[in-house]
N, C-alpha and C positions, 0 to 999 in steps of 0.2 A: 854258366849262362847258356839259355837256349838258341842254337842258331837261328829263330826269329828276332830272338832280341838283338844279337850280332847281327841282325841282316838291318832291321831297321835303326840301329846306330849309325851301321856306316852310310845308308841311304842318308841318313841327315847329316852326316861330316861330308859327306860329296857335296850334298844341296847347300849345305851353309858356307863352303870353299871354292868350286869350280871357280861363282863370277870369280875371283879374282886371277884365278891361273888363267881364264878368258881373256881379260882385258892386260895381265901382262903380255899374253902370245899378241896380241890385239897389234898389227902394224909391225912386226918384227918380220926381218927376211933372215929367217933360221929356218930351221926343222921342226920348231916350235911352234907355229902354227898350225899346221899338218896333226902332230899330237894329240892337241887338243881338241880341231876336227873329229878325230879321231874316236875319241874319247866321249866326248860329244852325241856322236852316234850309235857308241855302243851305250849310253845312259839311257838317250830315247828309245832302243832296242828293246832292253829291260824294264821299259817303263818310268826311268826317275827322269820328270820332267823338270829341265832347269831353265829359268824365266829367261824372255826378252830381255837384254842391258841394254834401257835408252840412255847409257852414258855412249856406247860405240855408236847408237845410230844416231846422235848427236855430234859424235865425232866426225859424220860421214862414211864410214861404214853401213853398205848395201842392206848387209843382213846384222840382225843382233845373234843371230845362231853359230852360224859358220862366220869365220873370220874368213877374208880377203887373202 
C-alpha cells in the first residue's frame, strides 16, 4: 500500500471517529478534555477539518471546537 493511500485512510478513520471521542471528553473534569483539545488542534494544523457538533452547542457548550 502507498503511504498516500495509508495517509488518506487514516484521514477518514479520524474524520469518521473524532465526534465521538469529542462528545464523550464533552463535560468531563479529567485530562480528557485537554487531550482531545489537543488533538483537535493538531488535526486543523494538518489540515483534516473536523465539523461543528450542534449536539454540544445544543448542550450549551460555548464552542462545538474546543470543549470547555
Amino acid at each position: 500500500m502507498t503511504p498516500e493511500k495509508q495517509n488518506e485512510i487514516l484521514r477518514a478513520v479520524i474524520h469518521d471517529t473524532f465526534w465521538m471521542a469529542r462528545r464523550y471528553a464533552n463535560g468531563r473534569k479529567t485530562y480528557t478534555p485537554s487531550v482531545i483539545n489537543n488533538a483537535l488542534s493538531q488535526l486543523f494544523f494538518i489540515g483534516i477539518k473536523i465539523e461543528d457538533d450542534n449536539t454540544l452547542i445544543a448542550d450549551g457548550n460555548s464552542s462545538s471546537k474546543f470543549l470547555d
